[in-house]
N, C-alpha and C positions, 0 to 999 in steps of 0.2 A: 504494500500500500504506500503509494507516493506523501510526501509531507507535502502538508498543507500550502498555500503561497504567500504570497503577504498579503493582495489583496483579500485571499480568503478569510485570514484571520481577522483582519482589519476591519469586514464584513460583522465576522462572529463577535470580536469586541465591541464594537458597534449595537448588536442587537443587544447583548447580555448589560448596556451603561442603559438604552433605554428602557429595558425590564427594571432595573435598580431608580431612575431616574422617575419613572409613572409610579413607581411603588413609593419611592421615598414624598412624592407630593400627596398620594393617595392616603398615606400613613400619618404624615406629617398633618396635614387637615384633619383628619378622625380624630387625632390625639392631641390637637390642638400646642405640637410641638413647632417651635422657630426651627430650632437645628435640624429639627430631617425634613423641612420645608425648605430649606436650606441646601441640605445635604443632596435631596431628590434633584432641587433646581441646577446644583452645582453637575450633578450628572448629565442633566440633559443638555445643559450647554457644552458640556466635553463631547456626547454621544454627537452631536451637529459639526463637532469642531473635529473629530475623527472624520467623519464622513468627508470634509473637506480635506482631510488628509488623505482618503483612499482616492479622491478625485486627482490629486496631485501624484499620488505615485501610480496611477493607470495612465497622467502626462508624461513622465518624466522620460521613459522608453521611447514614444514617439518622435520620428525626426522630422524634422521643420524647415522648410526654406527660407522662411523669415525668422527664427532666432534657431541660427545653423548652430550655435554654441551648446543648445539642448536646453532645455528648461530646470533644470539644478538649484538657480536662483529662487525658486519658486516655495523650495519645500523650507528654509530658514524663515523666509515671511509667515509662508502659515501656521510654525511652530512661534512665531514671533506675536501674529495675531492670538493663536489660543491663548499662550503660555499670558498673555498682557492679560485680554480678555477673564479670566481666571482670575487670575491676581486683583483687578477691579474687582470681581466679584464678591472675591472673599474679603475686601476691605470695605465695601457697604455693607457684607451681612456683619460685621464686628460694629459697624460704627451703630447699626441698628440693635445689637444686640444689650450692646453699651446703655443705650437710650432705656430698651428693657427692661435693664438692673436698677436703671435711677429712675422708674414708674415703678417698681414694685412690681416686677416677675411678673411669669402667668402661670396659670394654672393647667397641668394635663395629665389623659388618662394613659397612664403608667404603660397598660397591660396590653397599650397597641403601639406604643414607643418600645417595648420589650419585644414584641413580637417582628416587628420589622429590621428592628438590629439582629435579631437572631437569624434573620432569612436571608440580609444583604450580608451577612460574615460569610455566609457559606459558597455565596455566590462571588463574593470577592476570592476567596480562598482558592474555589474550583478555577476560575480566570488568571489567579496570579501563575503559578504552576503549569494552567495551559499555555499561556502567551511564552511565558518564558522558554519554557521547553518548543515551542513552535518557531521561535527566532533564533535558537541555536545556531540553525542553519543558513539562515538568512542574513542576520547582521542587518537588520532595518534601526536606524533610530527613532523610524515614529514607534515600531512595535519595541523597542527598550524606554521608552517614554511609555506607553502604553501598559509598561508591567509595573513601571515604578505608580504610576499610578494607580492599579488594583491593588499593589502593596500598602501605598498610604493609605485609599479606601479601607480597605480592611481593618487596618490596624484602627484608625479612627471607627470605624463602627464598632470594634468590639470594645473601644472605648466608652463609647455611647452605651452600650447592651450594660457595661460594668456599671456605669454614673446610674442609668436609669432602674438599672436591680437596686441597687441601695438606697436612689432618692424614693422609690418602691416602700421600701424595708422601712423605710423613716415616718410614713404614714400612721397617725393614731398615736405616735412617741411625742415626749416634750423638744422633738427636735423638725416638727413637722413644719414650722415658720419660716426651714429653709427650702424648703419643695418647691414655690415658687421660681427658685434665683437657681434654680438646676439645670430647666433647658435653657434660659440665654446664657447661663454660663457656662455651659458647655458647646453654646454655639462660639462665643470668644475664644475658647482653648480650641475648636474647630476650623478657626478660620487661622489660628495663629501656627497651625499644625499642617495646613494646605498652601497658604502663603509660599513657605521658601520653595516649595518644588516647580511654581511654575517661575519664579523668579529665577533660580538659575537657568530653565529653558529661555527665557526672556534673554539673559547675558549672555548662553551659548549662541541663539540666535543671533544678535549683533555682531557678536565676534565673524559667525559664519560673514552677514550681510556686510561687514565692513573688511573682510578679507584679512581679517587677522590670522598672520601661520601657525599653524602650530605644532608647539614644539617638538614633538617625537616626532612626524612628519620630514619638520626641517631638518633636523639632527639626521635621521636615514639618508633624508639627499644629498647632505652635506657632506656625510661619511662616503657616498656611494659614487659623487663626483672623485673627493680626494682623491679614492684609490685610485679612481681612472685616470687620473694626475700622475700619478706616481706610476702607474702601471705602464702609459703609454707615451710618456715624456713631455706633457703639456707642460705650460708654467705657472698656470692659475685656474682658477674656476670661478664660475656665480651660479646662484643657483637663486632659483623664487618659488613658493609654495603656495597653498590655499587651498582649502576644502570649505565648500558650498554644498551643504545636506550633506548626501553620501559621496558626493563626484570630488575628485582630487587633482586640480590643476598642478602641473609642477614640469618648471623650467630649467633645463641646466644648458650651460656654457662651455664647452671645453676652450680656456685659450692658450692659442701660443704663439708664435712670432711668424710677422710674413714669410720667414727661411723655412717653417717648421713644413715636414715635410710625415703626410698622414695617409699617404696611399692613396687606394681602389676605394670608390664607393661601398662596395661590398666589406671590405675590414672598419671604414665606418658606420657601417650598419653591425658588424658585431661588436664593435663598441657600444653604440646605444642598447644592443640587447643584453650586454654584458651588465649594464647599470641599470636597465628595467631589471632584470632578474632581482640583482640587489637592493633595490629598491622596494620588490615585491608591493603585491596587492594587485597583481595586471587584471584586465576586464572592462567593461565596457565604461564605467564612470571615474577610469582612471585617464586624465589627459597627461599626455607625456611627450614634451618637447627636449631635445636633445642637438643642439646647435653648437657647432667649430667656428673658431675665427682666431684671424691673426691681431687683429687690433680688440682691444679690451671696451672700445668706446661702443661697438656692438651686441657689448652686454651689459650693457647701464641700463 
């Protein structure tokens, strides 16, 4: 039996955010909770924002006569859009939640906030393990984005499942005046707990969108030119990097002197295959440029 693809997973993630997402609104309302009103709403905007993710990686494959460079560009924006999109959200539901605690809480039935944290745990649980194991082979970052985030899910709801057995437990005690300040305050420990994970997609993003190298990248090509320096008598090298989504631009220079004297076409072509090899990662979203010259001003 063949493994799954990306888009197929990407699909099954997709359905399994909108099950948790109709359920946590449906839940969230009966039980007159913020936080899985919250929690639910928080899913369905990711379950939209995936979908615009599978739209983009059924782009990316496609070749184009008008952006002959491939569509690569594409997939840091929409991880730039979600990853923001998110982050807003979770800092309107704290600022709201806030507001909550200084009106005196609300009141909710326990026994259907119980019941929905125990349903979305299980469903996060089953997804974390399947995505993860499903990308193995793949190496997608939307679907390693996509595991970290049924990892957070999870853990946040079974935090939820813990808070609301207890704020449960406290009912009919001399401690029941805190029952109230339970769900906004665990919508605040919820959003402050969702927050950092799209924020660093947010700064991985930019980095991508603004062509920042990075460094294990550079460091391979760097090492990969040397030796071709060393190996084949040149006098220096340059080299430029960049990864945009999963596609890998990357420029190398071999220089040496108008004397230098470098053969047949064919021995510089197994030079360039000598330093793709060690450079590794070859395939289709690997660009690799591998350029000779005698003067250095052709590699600035």
């Amino acid at each position: 039996m063949s493994a799954p693809s990306e888009q197929t997973v990407l699909k099954q993630s997709i359905a399994a955010t909108v099950v948790v997402g109709v359920t946590g609104v449906i839940f969230g309302l009966l039980s007159g909770s913020v936080s899985i009103v919250f929690d639910g709403v928080f899913s369905a905007v990711d379950a939209s924002m995936t979908l615009l993710a599978l739209g983009v990686t059924q782009l990316i494959p496609k070749p184009s006569k008008r952006f002959q460079m491939g569509f690569w560009h594409i997939e840091p924006m929409v991880l730039l859009f979600n990853a923001g999109l998110l982050t807003l959200l979770s800092f309107y539901a704290m600022v709201n939640a806030v507001g909550s605690i200084l009106s005196g809480g609300n009141h909710l039935a326990f026994d259907w906030a119980i019941a929905y944290a125990a349903v979305v745990v299980v469903i996060c649980a089953f997804m974390f393990f399947y995505v993860r194991r499903a990308n193995r082979p793949i190496g997608s970052e939307f679907l390693a984005l996509d595991v970290r985030a049924w990892a957070m899910s999870g853990a946040i709801t079974s935090a939820l499942l813990v808070a609301f057995a207890i704020a449960a437990a406290l009912k009919g005690t001399a401690y029941e005046y805190v029952t109230p300040y339970v769900d906004p305050a665990i919508l605040i420990v919820l959003t402050l707990c969702l927050i950092p994970l799209p924020i660093r997609t947010v700064f991985q993003a930019l980095k991508e969108i603004f062509l920042v190298a990075p460094a294990e990248l550079d460091e391979r090509v760097r090492q990969a030119a040397a030796n071709a320096v060393t190996r084949h008598g040149f006098a220096d090298y340059r080299t430029y990097v960049a990864k945009v989504g999963r596609s890998k631009t990357i420029e190398v220079y071999l220089i040496g002197t108008p004397e230098t004297k470098v053969g047949t076409l064919a021995e510089l072509d197994r030079i360039r295959a000598e330093i793709g090899e060690e450079i590794g990662d070859p395939g289709h979203d690997r660009w690799l440029t591998i350029a000779f010259t005698g003067d250095a001003r052709w590699a600035e």
